[in-house]
BALOBA-1460 file (C-alpha; in Angstrom, 3 decimals):
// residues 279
<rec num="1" residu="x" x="128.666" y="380.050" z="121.895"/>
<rec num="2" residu="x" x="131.176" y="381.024" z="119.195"/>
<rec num="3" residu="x" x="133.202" y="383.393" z="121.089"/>
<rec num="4" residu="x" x="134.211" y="380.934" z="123.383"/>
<rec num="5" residu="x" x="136.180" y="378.888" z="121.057"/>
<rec num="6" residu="x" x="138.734" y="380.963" z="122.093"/>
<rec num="7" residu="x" x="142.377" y="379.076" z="123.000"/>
<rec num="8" residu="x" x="146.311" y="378.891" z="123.605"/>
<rec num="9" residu="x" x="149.471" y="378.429" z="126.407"/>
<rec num="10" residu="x" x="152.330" y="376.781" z="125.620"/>
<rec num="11" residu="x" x="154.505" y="379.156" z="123.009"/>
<rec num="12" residu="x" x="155.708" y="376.577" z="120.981"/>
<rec num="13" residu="x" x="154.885" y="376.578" z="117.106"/>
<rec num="14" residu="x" x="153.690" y="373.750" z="114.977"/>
<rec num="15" residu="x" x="155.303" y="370.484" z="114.865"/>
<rec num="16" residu="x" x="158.182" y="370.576" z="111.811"/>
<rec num="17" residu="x" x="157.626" y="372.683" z="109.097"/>
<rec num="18" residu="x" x="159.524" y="375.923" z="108.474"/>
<rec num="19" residu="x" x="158.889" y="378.982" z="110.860"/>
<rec num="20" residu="x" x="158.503" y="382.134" z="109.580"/>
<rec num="21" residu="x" x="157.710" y="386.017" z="111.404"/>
<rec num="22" residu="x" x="156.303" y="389.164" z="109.633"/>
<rec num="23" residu="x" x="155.026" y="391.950" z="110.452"/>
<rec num="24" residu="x" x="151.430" y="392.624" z="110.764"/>
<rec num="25" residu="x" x="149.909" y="396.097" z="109.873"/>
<rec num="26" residu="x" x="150.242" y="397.456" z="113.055"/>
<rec num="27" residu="x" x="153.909" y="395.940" z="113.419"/>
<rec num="28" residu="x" x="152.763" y="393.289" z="115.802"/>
<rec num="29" residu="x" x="155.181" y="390.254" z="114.894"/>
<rec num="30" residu="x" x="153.403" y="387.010" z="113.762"/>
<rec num="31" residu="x" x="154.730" y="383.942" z="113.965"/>
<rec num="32" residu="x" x="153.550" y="381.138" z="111.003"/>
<rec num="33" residu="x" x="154.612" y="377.961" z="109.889"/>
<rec num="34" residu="x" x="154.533" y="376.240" z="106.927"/>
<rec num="35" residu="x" x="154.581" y="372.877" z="105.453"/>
<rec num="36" residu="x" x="154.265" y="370.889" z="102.066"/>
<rec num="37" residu="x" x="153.512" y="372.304" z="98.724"/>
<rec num="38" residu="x" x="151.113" y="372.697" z="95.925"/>
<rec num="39" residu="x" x="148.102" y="374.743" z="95.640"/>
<rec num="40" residu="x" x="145.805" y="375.345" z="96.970"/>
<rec num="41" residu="x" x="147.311" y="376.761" z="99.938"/>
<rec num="42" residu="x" x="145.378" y="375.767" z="103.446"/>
<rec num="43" residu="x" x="145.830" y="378.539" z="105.886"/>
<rec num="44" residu="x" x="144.385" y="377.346" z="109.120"/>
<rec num="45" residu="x" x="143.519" y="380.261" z="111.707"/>
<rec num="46" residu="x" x="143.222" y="378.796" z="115.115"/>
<rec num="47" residu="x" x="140.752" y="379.854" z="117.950"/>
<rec num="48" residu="x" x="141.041" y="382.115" z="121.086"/>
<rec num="49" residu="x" x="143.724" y="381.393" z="123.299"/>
<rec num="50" residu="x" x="144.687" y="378.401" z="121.285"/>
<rec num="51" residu="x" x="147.816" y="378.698" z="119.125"/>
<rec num="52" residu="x" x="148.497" y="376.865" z="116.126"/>
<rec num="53" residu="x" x="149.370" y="373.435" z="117.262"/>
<rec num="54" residu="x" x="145.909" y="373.090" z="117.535"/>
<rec num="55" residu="x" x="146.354" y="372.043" z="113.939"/>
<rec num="56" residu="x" x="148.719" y="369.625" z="114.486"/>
<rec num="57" residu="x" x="147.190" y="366.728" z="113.275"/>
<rec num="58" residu="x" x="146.521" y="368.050" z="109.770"/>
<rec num="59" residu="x" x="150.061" y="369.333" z="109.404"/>
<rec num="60" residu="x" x="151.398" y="365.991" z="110.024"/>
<rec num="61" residu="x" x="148.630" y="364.699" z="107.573"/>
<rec num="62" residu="x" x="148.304" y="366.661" z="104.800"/>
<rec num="63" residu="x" x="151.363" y="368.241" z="103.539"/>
<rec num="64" residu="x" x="152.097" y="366.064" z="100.375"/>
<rec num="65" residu="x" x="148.936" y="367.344" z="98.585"/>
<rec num="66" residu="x" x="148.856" y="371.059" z="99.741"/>
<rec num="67" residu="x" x="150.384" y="373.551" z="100.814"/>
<rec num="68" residu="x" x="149.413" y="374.080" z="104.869"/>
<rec num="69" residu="x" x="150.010" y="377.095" z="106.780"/>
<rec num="70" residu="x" x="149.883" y="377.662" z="110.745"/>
<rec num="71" residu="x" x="149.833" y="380.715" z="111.954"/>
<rec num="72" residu="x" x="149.446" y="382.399" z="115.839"/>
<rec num="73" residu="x" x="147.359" y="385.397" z="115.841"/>
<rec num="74" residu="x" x="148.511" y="388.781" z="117.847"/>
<rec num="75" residu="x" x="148.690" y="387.882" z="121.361"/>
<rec num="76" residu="x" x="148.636" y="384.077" z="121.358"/>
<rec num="77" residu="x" x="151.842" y="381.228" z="120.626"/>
<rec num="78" residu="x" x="154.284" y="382.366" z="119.266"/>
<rec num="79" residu="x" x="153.633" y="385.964" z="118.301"/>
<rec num="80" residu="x" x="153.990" y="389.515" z="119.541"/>
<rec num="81" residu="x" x="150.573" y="390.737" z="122.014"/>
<rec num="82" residu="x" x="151.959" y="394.551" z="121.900"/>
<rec num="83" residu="x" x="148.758" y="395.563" z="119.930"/>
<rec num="84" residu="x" x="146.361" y="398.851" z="121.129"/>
<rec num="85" residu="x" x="143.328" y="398.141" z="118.884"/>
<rec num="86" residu="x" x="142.411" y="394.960" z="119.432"/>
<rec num="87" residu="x" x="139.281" y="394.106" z="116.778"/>
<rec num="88" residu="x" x="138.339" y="391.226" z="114.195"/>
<rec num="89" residu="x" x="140.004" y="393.185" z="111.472"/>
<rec num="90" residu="x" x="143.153" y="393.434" z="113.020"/>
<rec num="91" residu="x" x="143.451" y="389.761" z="113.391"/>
<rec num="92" residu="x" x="141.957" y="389.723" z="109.482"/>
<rec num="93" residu="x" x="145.130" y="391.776" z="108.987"/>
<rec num="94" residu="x" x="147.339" y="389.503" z="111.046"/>
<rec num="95" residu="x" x="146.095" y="386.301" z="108.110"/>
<rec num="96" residu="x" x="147.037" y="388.987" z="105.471"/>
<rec num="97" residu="x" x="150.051" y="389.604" z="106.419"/>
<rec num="98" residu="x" x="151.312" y="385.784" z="106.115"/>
<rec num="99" residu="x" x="149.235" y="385.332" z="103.146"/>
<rec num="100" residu="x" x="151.352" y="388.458" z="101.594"/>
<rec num="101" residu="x" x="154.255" y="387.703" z="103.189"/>
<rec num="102" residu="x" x="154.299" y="383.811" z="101.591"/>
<rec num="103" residu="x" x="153.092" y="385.197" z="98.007"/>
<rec num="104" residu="x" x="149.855" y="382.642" z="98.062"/>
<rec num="105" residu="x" x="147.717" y="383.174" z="95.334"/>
<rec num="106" residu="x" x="145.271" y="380.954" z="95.961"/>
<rec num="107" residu="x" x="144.101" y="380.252" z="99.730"/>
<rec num="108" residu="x" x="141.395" y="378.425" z="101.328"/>
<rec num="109" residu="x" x="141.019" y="379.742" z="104.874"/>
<rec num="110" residu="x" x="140.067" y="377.014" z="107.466"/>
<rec num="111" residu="x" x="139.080" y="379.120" z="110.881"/>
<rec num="112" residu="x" x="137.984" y="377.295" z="114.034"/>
<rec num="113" residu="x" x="135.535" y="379.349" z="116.732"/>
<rec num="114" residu="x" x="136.857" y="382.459" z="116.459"/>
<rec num="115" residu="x" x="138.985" y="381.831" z="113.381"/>
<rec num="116" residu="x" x="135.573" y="381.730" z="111.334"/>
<rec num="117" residu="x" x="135.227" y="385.642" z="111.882"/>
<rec num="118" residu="x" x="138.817" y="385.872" z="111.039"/>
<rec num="119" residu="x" x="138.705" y="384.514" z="108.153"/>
<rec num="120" residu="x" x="135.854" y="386.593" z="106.794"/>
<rec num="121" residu="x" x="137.732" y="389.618" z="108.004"/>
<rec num="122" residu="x" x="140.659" y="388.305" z="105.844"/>
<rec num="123" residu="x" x="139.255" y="387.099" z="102.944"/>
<rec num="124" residu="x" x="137.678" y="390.828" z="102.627"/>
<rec num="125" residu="x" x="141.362" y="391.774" z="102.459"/>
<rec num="126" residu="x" x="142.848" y="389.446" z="99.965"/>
<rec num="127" residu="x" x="139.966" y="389.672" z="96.705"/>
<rec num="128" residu="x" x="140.979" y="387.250" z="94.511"/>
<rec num="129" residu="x" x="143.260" y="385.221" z="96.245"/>
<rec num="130" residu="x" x="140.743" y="383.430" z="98.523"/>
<rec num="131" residu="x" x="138.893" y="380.742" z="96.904"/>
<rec num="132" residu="x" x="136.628" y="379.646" z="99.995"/>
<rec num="133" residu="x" x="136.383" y="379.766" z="104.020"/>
<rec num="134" residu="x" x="135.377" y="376.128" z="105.739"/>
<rec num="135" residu="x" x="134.147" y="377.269" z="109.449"/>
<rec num="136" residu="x" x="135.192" y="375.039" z="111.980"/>
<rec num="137" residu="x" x="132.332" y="374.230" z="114.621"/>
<rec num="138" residu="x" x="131.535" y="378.243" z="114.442"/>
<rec num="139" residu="x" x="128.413" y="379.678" z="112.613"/>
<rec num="140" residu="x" x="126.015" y="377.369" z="113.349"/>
<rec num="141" residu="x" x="123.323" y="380.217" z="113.226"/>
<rec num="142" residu="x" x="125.068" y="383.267" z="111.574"/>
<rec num="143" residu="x" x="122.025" y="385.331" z="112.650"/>
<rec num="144" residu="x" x="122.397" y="384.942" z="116.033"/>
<rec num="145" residu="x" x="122.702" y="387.930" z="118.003"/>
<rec num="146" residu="x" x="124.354" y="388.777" z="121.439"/>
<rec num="147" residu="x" x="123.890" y="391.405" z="123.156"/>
<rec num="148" residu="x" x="126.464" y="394.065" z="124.080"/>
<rec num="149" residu="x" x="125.487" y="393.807" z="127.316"/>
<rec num="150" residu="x" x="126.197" y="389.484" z="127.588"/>
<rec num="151" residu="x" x="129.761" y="390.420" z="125.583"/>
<rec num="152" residu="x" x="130.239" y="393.301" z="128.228"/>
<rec num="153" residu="x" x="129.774" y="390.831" z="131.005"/>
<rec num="154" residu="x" x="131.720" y="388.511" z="129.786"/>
<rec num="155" residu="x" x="134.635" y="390.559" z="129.105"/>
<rec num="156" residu="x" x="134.270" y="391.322" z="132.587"/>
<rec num="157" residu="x" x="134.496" y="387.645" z="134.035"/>
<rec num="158" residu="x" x="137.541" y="387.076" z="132.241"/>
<rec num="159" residu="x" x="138.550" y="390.263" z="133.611"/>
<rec num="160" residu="x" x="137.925" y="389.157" z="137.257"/>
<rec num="161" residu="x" x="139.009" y="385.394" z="137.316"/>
<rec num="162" residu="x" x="140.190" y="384.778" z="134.084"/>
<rec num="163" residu="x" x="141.450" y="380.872" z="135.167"/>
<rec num="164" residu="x" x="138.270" y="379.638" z="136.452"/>
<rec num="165" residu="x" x="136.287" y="381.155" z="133.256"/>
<rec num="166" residu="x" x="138.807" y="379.457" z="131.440"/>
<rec num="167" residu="x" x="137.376" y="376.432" z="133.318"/>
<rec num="168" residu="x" x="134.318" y="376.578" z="132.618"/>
<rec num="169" residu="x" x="134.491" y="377.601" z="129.209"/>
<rec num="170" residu="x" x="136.723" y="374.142" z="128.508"/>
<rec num="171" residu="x" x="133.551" y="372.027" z="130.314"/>
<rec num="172" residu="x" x="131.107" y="373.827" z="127.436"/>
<rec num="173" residu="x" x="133.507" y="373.112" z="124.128"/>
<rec num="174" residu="x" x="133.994" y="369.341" z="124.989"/>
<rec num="175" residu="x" x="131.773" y="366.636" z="125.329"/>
<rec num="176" residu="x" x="131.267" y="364.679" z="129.023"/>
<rec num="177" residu="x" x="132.927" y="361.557" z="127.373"/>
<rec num="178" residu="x" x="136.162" y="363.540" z="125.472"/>
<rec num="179" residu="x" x="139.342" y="361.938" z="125.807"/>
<rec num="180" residu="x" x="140.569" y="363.020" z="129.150"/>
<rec num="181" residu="x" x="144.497" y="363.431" z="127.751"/>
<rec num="182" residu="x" x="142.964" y="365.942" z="125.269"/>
<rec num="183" residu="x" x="140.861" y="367.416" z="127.084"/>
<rec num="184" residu="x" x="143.555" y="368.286" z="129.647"/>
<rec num="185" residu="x" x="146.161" y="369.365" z="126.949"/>
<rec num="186" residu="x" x="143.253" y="371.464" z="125.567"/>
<rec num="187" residu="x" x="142.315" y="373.051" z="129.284"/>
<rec num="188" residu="x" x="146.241" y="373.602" z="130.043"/>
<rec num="189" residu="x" x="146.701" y="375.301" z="126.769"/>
<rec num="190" residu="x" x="143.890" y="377.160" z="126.966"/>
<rec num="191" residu="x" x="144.083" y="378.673" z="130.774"/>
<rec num="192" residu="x" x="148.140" y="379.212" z="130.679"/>
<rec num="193" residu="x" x="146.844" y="382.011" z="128.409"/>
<rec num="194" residu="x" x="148.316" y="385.530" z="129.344"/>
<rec num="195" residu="x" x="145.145" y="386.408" z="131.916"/>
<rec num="196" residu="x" x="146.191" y="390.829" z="130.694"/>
<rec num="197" residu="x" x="145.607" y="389.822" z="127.362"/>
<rec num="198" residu="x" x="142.329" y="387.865" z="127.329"/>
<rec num="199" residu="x" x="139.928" y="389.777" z="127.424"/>
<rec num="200" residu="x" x="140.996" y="392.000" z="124.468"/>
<rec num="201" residu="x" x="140.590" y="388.517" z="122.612"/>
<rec num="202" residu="x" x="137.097" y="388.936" z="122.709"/>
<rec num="203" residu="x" x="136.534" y="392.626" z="122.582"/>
<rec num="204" residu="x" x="136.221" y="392.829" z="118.782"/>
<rec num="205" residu="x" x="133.040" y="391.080" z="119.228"/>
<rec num="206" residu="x" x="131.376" y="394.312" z="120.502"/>
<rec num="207" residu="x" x="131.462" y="395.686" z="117.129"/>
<rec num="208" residu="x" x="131.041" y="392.876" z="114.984"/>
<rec num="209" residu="x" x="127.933" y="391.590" z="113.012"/>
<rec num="210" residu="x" x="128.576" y="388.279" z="112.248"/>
<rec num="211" residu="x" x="125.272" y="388.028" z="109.956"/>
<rec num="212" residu="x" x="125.820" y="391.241" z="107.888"/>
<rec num="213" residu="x" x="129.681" y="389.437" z="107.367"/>
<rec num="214" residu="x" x="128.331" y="386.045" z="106.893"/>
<rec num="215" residu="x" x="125.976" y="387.505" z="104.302"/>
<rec num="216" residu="x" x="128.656" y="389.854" z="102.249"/>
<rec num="217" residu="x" x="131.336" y="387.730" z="102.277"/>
<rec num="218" residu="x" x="132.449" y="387.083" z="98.435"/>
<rec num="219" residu="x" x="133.674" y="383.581" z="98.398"/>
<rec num="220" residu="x" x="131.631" y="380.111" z="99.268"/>
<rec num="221" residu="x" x="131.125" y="379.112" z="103.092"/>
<rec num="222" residu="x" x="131.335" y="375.135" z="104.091"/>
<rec num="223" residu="x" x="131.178" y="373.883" z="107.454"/>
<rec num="224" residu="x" x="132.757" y="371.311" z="109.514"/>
<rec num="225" residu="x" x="131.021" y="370.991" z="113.117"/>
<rec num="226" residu="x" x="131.037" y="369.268" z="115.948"/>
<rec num="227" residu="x" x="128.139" y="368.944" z="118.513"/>
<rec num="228" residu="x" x="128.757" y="372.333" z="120.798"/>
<rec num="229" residu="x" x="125.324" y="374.227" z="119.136"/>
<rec num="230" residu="x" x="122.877" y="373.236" z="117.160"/>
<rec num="231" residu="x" x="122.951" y="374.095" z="113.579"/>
<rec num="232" residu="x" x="120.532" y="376.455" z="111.454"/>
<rec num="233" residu="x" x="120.993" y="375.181" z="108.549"/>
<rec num="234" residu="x" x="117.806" y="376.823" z="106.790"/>
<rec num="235" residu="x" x="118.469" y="380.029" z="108.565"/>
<rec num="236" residu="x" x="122.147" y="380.509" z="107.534"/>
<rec num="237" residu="x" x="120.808" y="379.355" z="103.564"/>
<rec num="238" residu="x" x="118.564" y="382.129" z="103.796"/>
<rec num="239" residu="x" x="121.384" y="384.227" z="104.210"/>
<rec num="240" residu="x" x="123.981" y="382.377" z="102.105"/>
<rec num="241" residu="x" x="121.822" y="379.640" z="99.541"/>
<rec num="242" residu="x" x="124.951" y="377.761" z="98.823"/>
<rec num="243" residu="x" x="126.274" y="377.556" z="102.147"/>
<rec num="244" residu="x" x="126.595" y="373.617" z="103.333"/>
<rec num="245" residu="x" x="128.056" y="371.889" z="106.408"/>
<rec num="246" residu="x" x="128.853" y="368.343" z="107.916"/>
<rec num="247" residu="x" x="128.233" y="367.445" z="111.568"/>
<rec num="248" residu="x" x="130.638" y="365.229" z="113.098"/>
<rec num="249" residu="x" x="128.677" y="363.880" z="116.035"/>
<rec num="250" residu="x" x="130.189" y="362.705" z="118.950"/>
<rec num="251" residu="x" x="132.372" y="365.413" z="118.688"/>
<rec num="252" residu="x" x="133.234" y="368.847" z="120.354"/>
<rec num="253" residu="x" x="134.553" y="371.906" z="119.670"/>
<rec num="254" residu="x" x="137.929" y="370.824" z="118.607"/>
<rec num="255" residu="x" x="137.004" y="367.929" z="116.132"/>
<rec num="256" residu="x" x="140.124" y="368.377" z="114.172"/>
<rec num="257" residu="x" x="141.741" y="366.934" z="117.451"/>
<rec num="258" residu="x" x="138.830" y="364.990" z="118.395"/>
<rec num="259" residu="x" x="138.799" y="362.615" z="115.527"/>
<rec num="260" residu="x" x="141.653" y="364.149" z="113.136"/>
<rec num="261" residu="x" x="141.262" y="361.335" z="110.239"/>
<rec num="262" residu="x" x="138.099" y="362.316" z="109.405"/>
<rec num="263" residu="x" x="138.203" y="365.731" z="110.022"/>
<rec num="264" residu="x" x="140.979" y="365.661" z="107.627"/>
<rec num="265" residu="x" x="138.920" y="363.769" z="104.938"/>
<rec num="266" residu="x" x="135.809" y="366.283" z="104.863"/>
<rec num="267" residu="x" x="138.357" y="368.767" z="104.562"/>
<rec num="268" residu="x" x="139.720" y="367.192" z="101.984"/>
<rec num="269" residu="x" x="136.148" y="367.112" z="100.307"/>
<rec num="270" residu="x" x="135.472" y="370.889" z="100.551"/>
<rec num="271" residu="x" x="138.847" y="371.827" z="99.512"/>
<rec num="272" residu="x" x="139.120" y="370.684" z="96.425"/>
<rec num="273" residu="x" x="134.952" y="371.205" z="95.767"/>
<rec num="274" residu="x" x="135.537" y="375.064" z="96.750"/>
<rec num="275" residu="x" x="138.828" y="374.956" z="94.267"/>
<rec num="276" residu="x" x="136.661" y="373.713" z="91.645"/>
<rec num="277" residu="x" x="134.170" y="376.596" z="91.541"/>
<rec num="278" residu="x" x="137.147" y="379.060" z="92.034"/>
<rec num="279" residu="x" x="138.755" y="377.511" z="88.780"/>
């Protein structure tokens, strides 16, 4: 389930690099972090109640060929949670503002779970400057519909007990046999998350249609997945014929941590096919 790729805890920012805050357009403070140089720029957009660390391994990786830029969206790491409209746009505004803020003119937008969603919101906002989006175990069937009820009920369990649906949600994104060290760093970051601020994580979901988005957005779609859902791959080409995806088996929803060295070479792969087509 795509919204449940939501994570973060511990407010510490991404390993080295050079920290930045702005602004975004509601004046919520985000905090990024940046490393290497060169274009294109990677901007990696974390999932709910994760933070940017959750990137650490291709910040340590990659930052002699690229560019890479961390960033914690409005209420998680790092950054400010004082926000009163919480929706998919506003977190599509948070990516902006760093984006802006950095003077990138040419982006490809890597968005795990709910960073997929966020990245279409922000490429929306920044025509011309993004070159590509590569979903991160999220829109495996872009048609897929939830009802407002299931979000409305689930808003509400994280609501009531928001540690043991934190629980429970970490037993669905990883495999039985996951590493236990990661999968405890994962369920520790994950269910330290503010419990006030969690449910308005998800609440932009009410209002969002993922296949009308999936289907308008202006720039090429990849995937990289791991074994959480199945994938559609004829259904989502039906909506977007040039769409494509790997699926990393044996993997979760995390497989950037899971198996980081060749995570970090399919990225590789789509980043420089999706700069081609953008030169």
């Amino acid at each position: 389930m795509m919204l449940l790729a939501i994570a973060t805890g511990a407010n510490t920012a991404a390993v080295g690099g050079t920290e930045g805050v702005v602004q975004s357009a509601d004046g919520v403070s985000i905090a990024y972090t940046t490393h290497g140089a060169g274009k294109p720029a990677i901007v990696f957009i974390h999932g709910g109640y994760a933070d940017q660390t959750f990137w650490k391994e291709q910040s340590a990786a990659l930052s002699d060929q690229y560019t890479l830029v961390t960033l914690d969206l409005a209420g998680h790491g790092l950054s400010g949670s004082d926000r009163e409209v919480w929706s998919l746009a506003a977190f599509g505004e948070d990516v902006r503002a760093v984006v802006e803020a950095l003077d990138l003119d040419s982006v490809v937008l890597v968005g795990n779970s709910l960073g997929g969603p966020v990245a279409l919101s922000a490429a929306k906002k920044l025509p011309g400057v993004v070159k590509g989006i590569i979903a991160v175990d999220t829109f495996q069937k872009a048609d897929r519909h939830w009802s407002r009820e299931n979000f409305e009920a689930y808003i509400e369990s994280l609501r009531r007990d928001f540690p043991r649906t934190c629980e429970a949600m970490v037993k669905q994104l990883l495999l039985e046999d996951s590493d236990p060290e990661l999968y405890t760093w994962i369920e520790t970051k994950m269910c330290s998350f503010d419990p006030a601020v969690a449910p308005h994580v998800v609440e932009g979901f009410l209002d969002f249609d993922l296949k009308e988005e999936f289907s308008a957005a202006e720039v090429p779609i990849r995937g990289i997945l791991g074994q959480t859902a199945p994938i559609d791959l004829e259904g989502n080409r039906a909506l977007r014929p040039d769409f494509d995806a790997v699926v990393m088996e044996g993997c979760g929803h995390y497989p950037q941590l899971e198996r980081p060295e060749e995570f970090n070479r399919l990225l590789e792969v789509y980043v420089e096919e999706l700069l081609s087509q953008g030169s």
